[in-house]
C-alpha positions in Angstrom: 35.6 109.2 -53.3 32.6 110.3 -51.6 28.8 111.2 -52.8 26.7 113.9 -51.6 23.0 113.5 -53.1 21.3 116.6 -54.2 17.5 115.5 -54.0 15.6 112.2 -52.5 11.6 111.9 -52.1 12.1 109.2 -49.0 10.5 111.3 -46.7 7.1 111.5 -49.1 7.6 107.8 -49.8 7.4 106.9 -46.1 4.6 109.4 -45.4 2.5 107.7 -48.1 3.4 104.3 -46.6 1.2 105.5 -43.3 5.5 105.5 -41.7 6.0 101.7 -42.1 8.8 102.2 -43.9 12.2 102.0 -42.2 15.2 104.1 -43.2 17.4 101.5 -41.1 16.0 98.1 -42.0 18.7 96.1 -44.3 15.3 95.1 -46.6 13.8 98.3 -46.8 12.4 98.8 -50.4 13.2 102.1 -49.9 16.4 103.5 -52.5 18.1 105.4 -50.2 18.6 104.0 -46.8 21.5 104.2 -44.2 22.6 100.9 -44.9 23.0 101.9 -48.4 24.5 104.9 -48.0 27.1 103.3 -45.9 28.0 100.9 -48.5 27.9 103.4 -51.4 30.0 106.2 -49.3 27.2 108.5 -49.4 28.0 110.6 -46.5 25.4 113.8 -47.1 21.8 113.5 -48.4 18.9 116.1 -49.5 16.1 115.3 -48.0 12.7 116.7 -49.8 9.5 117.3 -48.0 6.8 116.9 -51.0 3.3 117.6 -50.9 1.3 115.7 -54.0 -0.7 118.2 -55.6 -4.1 115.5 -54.6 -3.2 116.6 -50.9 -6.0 119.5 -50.4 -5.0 122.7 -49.5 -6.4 122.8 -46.1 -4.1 119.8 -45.2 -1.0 120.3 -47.1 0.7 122.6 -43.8 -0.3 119.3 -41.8 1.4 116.7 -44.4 4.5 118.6 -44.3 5.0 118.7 -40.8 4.1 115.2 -40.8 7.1 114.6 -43.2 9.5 116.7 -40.9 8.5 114.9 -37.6 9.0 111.9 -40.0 12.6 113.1 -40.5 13.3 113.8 -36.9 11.3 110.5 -35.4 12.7 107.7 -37.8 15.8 108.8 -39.7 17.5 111.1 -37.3 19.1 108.8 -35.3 20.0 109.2 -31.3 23.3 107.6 -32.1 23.9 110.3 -34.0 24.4 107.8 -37.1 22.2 110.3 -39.2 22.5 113.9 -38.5 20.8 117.3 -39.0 22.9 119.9 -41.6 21.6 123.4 -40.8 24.6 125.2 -40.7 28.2 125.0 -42.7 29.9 124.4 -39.2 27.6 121.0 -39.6 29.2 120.1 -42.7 32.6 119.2 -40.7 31.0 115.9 -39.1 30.5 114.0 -42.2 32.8 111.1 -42.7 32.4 107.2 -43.5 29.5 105.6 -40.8 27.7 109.0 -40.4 25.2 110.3 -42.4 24.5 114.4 -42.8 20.6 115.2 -43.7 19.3 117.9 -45.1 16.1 119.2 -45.7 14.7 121.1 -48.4 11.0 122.0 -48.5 10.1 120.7 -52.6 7.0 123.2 -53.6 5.9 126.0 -51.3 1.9 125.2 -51.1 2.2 123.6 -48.1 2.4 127.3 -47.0 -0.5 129.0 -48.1 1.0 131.9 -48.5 2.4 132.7 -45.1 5.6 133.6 -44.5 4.9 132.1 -40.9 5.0 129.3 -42.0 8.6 129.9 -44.0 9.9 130.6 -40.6 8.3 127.6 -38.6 10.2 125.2 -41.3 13.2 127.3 -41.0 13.2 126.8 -37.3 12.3 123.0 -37.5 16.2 123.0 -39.8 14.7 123.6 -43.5 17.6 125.6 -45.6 16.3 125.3 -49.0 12.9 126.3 -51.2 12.2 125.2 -54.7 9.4 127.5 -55.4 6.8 125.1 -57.1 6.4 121.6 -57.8 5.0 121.3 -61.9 1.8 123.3 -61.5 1.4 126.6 -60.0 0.6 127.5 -56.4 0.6 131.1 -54.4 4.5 131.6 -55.3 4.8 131.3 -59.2 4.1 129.3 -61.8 5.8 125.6 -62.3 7.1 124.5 -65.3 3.7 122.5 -66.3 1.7 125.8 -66.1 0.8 126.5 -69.5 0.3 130.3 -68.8 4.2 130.6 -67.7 4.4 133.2 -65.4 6.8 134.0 -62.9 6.7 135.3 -59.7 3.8 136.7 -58.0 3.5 139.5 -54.9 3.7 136.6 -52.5 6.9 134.8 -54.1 8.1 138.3 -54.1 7.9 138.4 -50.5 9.1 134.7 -49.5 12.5 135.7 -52.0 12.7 138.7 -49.9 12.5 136.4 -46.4 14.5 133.9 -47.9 17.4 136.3 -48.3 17.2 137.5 -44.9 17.1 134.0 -43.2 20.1 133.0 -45.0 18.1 130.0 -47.1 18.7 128.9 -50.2 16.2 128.6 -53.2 16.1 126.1 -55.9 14.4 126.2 -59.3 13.8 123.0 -60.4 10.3 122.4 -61.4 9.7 125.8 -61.4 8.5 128.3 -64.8 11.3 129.9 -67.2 9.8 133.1 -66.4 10.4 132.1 -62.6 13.5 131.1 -63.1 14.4 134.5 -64.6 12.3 136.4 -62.0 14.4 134.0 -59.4 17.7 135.4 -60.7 17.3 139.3 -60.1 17.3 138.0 -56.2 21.6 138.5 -56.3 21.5 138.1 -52.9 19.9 134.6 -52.5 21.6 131.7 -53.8 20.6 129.8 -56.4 20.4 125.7 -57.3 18.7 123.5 -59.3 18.8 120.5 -57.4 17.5 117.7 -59.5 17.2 119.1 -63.3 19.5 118.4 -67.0 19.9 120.1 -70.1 16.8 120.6 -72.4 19.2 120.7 -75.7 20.1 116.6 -74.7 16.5 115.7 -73.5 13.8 118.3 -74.4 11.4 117.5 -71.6 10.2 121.4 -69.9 11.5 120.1 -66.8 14.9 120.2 -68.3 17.0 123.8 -68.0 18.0 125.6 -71.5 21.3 127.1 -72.3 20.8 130.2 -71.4 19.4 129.1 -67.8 22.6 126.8 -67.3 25.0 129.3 -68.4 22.9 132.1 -65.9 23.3 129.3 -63.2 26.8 128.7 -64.1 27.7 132.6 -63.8 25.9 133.1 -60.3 27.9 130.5 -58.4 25.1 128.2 -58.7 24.8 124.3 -59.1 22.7 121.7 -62.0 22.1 118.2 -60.0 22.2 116.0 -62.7 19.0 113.8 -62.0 18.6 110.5 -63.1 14.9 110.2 -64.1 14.6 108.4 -66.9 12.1 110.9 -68.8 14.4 113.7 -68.0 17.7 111.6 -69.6 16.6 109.9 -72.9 13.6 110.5 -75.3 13.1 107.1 -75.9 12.4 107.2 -71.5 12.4 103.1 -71.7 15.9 103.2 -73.5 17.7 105.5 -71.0 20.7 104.2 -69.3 23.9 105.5 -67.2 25.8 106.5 -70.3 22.9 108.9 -71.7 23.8 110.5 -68.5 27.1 111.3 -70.0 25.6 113.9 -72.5 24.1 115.9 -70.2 27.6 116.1 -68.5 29.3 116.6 -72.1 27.1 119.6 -72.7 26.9 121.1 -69.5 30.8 121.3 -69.7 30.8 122.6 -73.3 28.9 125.1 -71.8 31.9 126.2 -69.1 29.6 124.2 -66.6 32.4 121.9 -65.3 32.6 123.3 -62.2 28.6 123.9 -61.8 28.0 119.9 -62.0 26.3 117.8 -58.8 23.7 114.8 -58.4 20.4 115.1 -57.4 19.0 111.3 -58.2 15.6 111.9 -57.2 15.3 108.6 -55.6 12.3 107.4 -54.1 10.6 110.2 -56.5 9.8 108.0 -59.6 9.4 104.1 -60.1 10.9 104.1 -63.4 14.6 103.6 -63.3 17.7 103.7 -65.3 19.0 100.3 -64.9 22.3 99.5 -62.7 21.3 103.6 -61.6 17.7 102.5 -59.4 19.2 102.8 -55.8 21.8 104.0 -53.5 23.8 101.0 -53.9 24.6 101.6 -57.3 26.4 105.3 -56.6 29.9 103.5 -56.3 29.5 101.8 -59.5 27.9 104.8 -61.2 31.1 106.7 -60.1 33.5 103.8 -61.7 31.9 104.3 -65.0 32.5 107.9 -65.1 36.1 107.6 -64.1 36.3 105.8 -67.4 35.2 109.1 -69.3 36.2 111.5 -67.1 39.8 112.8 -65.2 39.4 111.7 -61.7 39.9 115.4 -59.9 36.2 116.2 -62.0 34.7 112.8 -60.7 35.1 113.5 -57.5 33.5 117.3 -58.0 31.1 115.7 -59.0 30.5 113.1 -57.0 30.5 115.4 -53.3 32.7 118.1 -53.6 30.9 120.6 -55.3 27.8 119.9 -53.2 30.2 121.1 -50.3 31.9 123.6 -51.4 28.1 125.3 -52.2 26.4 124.3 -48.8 30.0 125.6 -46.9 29.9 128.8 -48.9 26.4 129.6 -48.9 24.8 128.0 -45.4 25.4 130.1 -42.7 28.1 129.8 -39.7 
């Protein structure tokens, strides 16, 4: 049984750390690292380029590309240990002591509204867009907005580019009236990389019903995420098997097919124990096999993640 992971922040961690973190080192305090994923046979990972909103606008284009030559300089590897996913062909070189990476551009200000820039990231391998981070930016409205709204002229436009590069968008973080606005776009596909079920947890980052069934309908995956926040009320009290419920529901919703992982590692230093790193995928993936027929596991787990990218990234 192998894991694909649907979202990491390694890439901002290492940026903030002035790039003296390693991605190789065996002590790396980072939670996703190769050494990790070899152990944890974690053979395809997400990797998010994150600008923090206290970035200021005029510098956010120049922290992202700092984050992709990041990517490129100290986790792509020469050996080809770790290697660039930008097309479904791509997807045939995983296997155990290989590692695929993918990027996904987390927030669109780091464009300032040009679609330029779209196409630069594309070019430099980026294949997927969430729209916002929690606050809103020239695209839409995130989920922390309080005025809600959706899409505006310019997120209009990127959906439009989007669809004719072949990219894939993602709506975590991102307003309900986005998310709605998001899914008249038939002709883009459609994931929420790192977000669970409001009706389990009611934190706004969480998707409602009505979002995971529309998800579930468009061919579309829900990367469970393991944020503590985002699990359990009582954030301090989460743990692995509070996980479980967002899984029940999501399949009592006809979801069972729809249902990844997008850990959000390096993203958040509070953790659900025994669930805080890489390392502890293998286990994670024991406990649901307790729960859970082996065949879903293993959906779960990496196959669903592949099926999507095969289906959707182009040849």
């Amino acid at each position: 049984m192998f894991w694909i992971d649907g979202h990491c922040d390694v890439l901002y961690k290492m940026w903030k750390s002035g790039g003296n973190l390693s991605f190789y080192a065996p002590d790396s305090s980072l939670d996703v690292t190769f050494c990790s994923a070899q152990r944890s046979r974690l053979l395809m990972q997400v990797f998010a380029i994150w600008v923090p909103k206290e970035v200021p606008r005029h510098h956010a284009w120049d922290v992202a590309l700092r984050q992709v030559d990041l990517f490129y300089e100290r986790i792509v590897d020469d050996s080809a240990r770790t290697f660039v996913i930008t097309e479904s062909s791509h997807l045939d070189q995983l296997r155990e002591g290989k590692l695929g990476a993918f990027l996904l551009l987390e927030g669109v200000d780091a464009l300032q509204g040009e679609l330029t820039y779209l196409r630069t990231l594309y070019r430099l391998g980026v294949r997927q867009v969430g729209l916002t981070w929690n606050h809103a930016n020239e695209a839409a409205d995130g989920i922390e907005e309080p005025r809600g709204g959706g899409l505006t002229r310019f997120g209009q436009q990127l959906m439009k580019e989007m669809a004719r590069l072949g990219m894939i968008v993602d709506v975590s973080h991102l307003s309900v009236r986005g998310f709605w606005d998001v899914m008249e776009y038939t002709d883009v596909p459609v994931v929420a990389s790192h977000s669970n079920c409001y009706a389990v947890c009611p934190h706004p980052r969480n998707l409602g019903d009505d979002q995971i069934r529309a998800l579930i309908e468009r061919g579309g995956l829900i990367g469970i995420t393991f944020v503590p926040k985002f699990v359990h009320l009582q954030e301090k009290e989460a743990r692995w098997d509070h996980l479980f419920r967002h899984i029940d529901h999501i399949c009592h919703l006809g979801g069972a097919g729809s249902i990844a992982f997008g850990s959000d590692f390096d993203g958040t230093e509070e953790k659900i124990p025994d669930l805080a790193h890489a390392d502890d995928f293998a286990h994670f993936a024991e406990k649901l096999m307790t729960r859970y027929p082996k065949e879903w596991v293993r959906k779960w787990t990496g196959e669903n993640w592949l099926t999507f990218y095969r289906t959707y990234l182009r040849k």
